[in-house]
N, C-alpha and C positions, 0 to 999 in steps of 0.2 A: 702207503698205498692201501686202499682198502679192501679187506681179502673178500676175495669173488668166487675163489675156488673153491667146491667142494672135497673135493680130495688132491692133496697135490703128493706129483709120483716122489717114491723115495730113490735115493743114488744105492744102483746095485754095485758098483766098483768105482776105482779109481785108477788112474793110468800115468805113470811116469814118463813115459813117453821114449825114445831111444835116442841119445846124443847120433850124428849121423856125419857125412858128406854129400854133396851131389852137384851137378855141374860140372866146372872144374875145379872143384875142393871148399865151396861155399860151406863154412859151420851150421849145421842147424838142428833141432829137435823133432824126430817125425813121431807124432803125438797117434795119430790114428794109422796104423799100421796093418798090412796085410793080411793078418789075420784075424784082424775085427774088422773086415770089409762084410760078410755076411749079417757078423751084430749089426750095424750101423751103415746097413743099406740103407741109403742108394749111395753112402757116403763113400770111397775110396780110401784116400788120405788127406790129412790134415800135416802140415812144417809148419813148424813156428822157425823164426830165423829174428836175433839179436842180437848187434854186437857195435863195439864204439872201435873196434879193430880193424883197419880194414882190410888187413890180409884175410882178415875173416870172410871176406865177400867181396871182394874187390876182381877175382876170376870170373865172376858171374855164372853164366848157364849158355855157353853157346849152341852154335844151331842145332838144336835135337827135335826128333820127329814127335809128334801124339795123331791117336788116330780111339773112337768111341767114345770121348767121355768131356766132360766141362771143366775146366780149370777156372777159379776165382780167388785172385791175387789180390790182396788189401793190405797198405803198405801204411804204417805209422809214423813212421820216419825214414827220411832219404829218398832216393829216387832210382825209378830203375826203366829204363826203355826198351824199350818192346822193337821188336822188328820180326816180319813172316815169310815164306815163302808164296803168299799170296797177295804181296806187296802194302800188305797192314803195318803201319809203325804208329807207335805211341807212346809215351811216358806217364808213370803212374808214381805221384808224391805224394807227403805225408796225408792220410787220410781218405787216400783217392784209390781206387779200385778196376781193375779189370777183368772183365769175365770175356772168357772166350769159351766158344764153342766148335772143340776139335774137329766133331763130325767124322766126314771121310780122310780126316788127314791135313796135316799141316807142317811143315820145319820150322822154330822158330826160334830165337835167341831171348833171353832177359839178362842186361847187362846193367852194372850200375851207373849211374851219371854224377859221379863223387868222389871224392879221392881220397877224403878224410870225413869225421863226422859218424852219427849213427844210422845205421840202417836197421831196421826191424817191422816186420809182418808175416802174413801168414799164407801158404796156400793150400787152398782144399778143391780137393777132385771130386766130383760128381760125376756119378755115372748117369750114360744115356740110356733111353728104352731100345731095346734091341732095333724099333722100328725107324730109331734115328740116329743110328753111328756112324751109319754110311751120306747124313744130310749134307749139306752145304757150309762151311765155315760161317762161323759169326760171329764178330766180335764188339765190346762194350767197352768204352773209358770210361769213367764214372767218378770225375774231379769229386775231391772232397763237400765241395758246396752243391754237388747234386744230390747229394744221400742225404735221404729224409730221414728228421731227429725230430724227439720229442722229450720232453722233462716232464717228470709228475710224482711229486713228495720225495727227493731224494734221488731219483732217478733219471737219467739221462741216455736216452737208447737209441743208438743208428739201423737204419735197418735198412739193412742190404740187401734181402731179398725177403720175399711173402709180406707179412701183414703185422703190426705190433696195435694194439689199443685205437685201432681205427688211422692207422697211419702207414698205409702202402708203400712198400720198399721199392728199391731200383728197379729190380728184375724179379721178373713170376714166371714159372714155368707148370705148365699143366698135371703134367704125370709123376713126375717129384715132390711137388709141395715143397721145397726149400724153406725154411727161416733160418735167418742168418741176421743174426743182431750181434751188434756191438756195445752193451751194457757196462755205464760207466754208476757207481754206486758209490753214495756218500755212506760214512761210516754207521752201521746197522741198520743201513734203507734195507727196505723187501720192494721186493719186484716179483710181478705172478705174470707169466705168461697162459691163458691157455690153449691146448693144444688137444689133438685127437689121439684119443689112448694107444691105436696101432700107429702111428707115427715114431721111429726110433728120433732120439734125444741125446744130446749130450752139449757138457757146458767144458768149456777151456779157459782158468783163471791165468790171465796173467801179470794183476799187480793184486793185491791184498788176500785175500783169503774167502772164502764163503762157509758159511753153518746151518747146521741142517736140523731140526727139531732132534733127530734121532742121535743127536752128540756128533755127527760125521762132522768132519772138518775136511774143508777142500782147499790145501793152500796153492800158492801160486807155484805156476808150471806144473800144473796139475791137470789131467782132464776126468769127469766125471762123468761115466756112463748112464742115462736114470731109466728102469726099470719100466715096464711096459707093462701097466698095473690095466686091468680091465678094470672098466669103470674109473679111469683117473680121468682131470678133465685140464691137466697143464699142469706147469712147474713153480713154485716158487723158491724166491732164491732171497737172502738175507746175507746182507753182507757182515764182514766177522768188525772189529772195532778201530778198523782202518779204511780208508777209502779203496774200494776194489774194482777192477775193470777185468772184465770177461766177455765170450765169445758165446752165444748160446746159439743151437744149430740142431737144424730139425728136420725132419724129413718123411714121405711115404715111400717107404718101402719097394721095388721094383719087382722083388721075389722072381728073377729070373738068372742063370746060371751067369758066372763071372768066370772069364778066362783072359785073367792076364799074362803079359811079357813085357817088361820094364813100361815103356811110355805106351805102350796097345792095350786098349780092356777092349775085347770083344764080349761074343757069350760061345763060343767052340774054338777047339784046339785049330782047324781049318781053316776060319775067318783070323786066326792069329797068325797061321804061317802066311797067310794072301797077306798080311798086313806087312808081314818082311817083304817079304817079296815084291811089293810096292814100293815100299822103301828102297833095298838094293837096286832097284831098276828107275828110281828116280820117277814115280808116278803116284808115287803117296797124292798127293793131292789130287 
């Protein structure tokens, strides 16, 4: 690919991520975790979840509540259906995706549709603008053959939300700026996104490896934080001497106070106890 970038950002860290559970005992890896919800506003959290076991995930996630923020579910292999307490049901399989938008509130289940087999993807929380936690639910299927791809010298990129080399993803959202690409690289392709220097970044390898001028190496099940260099104008990524696939994910900033409790992001301790208390009384939605 032919470099277009003036300055591309360097990786200020890297993140192991924390082996985990959740649901009723589903194995998985939460990559972006709680205390880099600030770094990597407007991001929340990031699970990755893999496993050819299927005790590993075979419990699923029964009916639990979300109330302020966006869930988007992208699912590589296996199947997992969806069911809500606002009578939404849907199934999301290898390559297909769903985003929902919690809003004021929702109960819902994600169960697998499999009994053997592998299951693996990812989900990541986006947080809403204060002005819209309390909106109306929404939600997206997004079969595999609806997400727009493109190839170019080496490169193969889905793009799941925002914009990649002239090629509009699923879903756009105004006051986040989301990119959300799924970046498949043959062995020492470069790929340059760019991107606006206050926008926070970060990429999640999960087969091969990626190499960075500066000697960093990001192997797989790795996530890399990149640096919010003034005056950068995007990222570029070079894959190491095996064919690599990663997640690269982007965002503007919301820079408004975060007050979570398990599945409630509000922005005050207040608007999180009304959020129980909606709950307990069966009026979340």
């Amino acid at each position: 690919m032919t470099t277009t970038l003036r300055q591309a950002r360097a990786v200020e860290r890297l993140v192991a991520g924390q082996a985990t559970s959740d649901g009723a005992g589903v194995k998985l890896t939460r990559v972006l975790t709680q205390n880099l919800q600030r770094r990597l506003d407007p991001y929340l959290m990031l699970d990755a979840f893999g496993s050819d076991k299927a005790d590993d995930y075979i419990a699923g996630f029964p009916d639990h509540p979300h109330r302020g923020f966006e869930t988007i579910s992208y699912m590589l292999e296996g199947r997992m259906r969806h069911r809500d307490s606002a009578g939404h049901e849907g199934m999301i399989s290898g390559g297909g995706v769903q985003w929902m938008t919690a809003g004021r509130g929702v109960i819902h289940s994600e169960l697998p549709e499999q009994q053997e087999g592998r299951m693996e993807g990812f989900q990541l929380w986006l947080n809403l603008p204060a002005k819209d936690k309390m909106r109306d639910p929404w939600y997206r299927d997004i079969p595999s053959a609806e997400i727009p791809q493109f190839e170019h010298e080496g490169a193969t990129v889905r793009v799941i939300a925002g914009a990649s080399h002239g090629v509009t993803g699923a879903v756009q959202r105004d006051d986040t700026e989301p990119l959300y690409l799924d970046v498949h690289l043959e062995a020492n392709a470069v790929f340059e996104q760019p991107l606006p220097d206050t926008h926070n970044a970060f990429v999640y390898v999960y087969r091969g490896a990626l190499k960075f001028e500066t000697g960093c190496l990001v192997p797989a099940q790795r996530m890399a934080i990149f640096a919010n260099t003034p005056g950068s104008d995007g990222i570029r990524l070079t894959a190491g001497d095996e064919p690599t696939r990663l997640l690269l994910i982007a965002g503007r900033p919301l820079q408004e106070p975060i007050a979570q409790h398990g599945p409630f992001v509000m922005n005050t301790q207040a608007e999180l106890i009304q959020a129980v208390r909606d709950f307990q009384a069966g009026v979340l939605a």
